[in-house]
Phi, psi and omega in degrees: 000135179294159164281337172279322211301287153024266166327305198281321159304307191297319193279334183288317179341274178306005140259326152332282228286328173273326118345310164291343201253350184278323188263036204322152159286160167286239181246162181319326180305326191290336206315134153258166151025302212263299220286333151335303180309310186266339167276004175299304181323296192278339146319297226303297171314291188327300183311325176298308194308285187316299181260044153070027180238099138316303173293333157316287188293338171276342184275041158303325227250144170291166187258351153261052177287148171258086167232152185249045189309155167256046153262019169243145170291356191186162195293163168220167158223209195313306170335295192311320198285272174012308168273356201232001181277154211229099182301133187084009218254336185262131201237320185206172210199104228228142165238152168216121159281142171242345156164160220235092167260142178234148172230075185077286177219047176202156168184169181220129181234140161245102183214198178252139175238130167274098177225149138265122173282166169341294213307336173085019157316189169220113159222136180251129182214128163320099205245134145237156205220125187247107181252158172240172182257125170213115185083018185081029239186091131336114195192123158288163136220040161196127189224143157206115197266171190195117168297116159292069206276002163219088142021259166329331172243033164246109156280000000 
């Protein structure tokens, strides 16, 4: 992927994100219909990750995904994760939603994800997931993760 494409995805990313935290949702209960729909997707995946199905869990994801996992120095894509995932690697696994936005054929979800890996490690991480609608199919293409290494602002 070129670098203006690049550039030019992180400036739309970042007017979502800013649109989301300007229209925050209350709580899940409050949800409608659709955004109910997209956090299921993403239980869902999560759930695929916890029982070794790579595929399970990539299938969230577009196949022109754009993601920033923090285990890379620079974005990457599906492929790349696709190879670099570890079947089983996730040993018990938490989501805290912070918030589920739809802007038509477009949404954004933001939360925390809480995993123990094998290793029996702990990582808290900042999750954002930018999906689009295409063929009536839910799909990210745009993901950026954040190790939570000050607490206090991960809730």
């Amino acid at each position: 992927m070129k670098l203006g494409t690049i550039y030019k995805v992180s400036i739309a990313l970042l007017s979502i994100i800013i649109g989301v935290l300007w229209g925050f949702q209350a709580s899940a209960g409050e949800w409608s219909a659709v955004q109910k729909e997209i956090w299921q997707m993403e239980e869902r995946a999560w759930w695929s990750m916890e029982q070794g199905d790579i595929d399970g869990y990539l299938n969230i994801f577009s196949e022109d995904l754009i993601a920033w996992p923090t285990w890379t120095k620079e974005p990457v894509i599906k492929g790349y994760i696709r190879k670099n995932l570890i079947p089983g690697g996730v040993k018990s696994s938490e989501l805290k939603p912070l918030a589920v936005k739809v802007f038509g054929d477009t949404a954004i979800t933001m939360y925390i994800y809480h995993m123990v890996d094998v290793t029996v490690t702990t990582h808290k991480v900042a999750v954002t997931h930018t999906w689009i609608k295409r063929g009536g199919t839910w799909r990210v293409i745009g993901s950026m993760t954040a190790n939570c290494v000050r607490p206090h602002l991960c809730p």
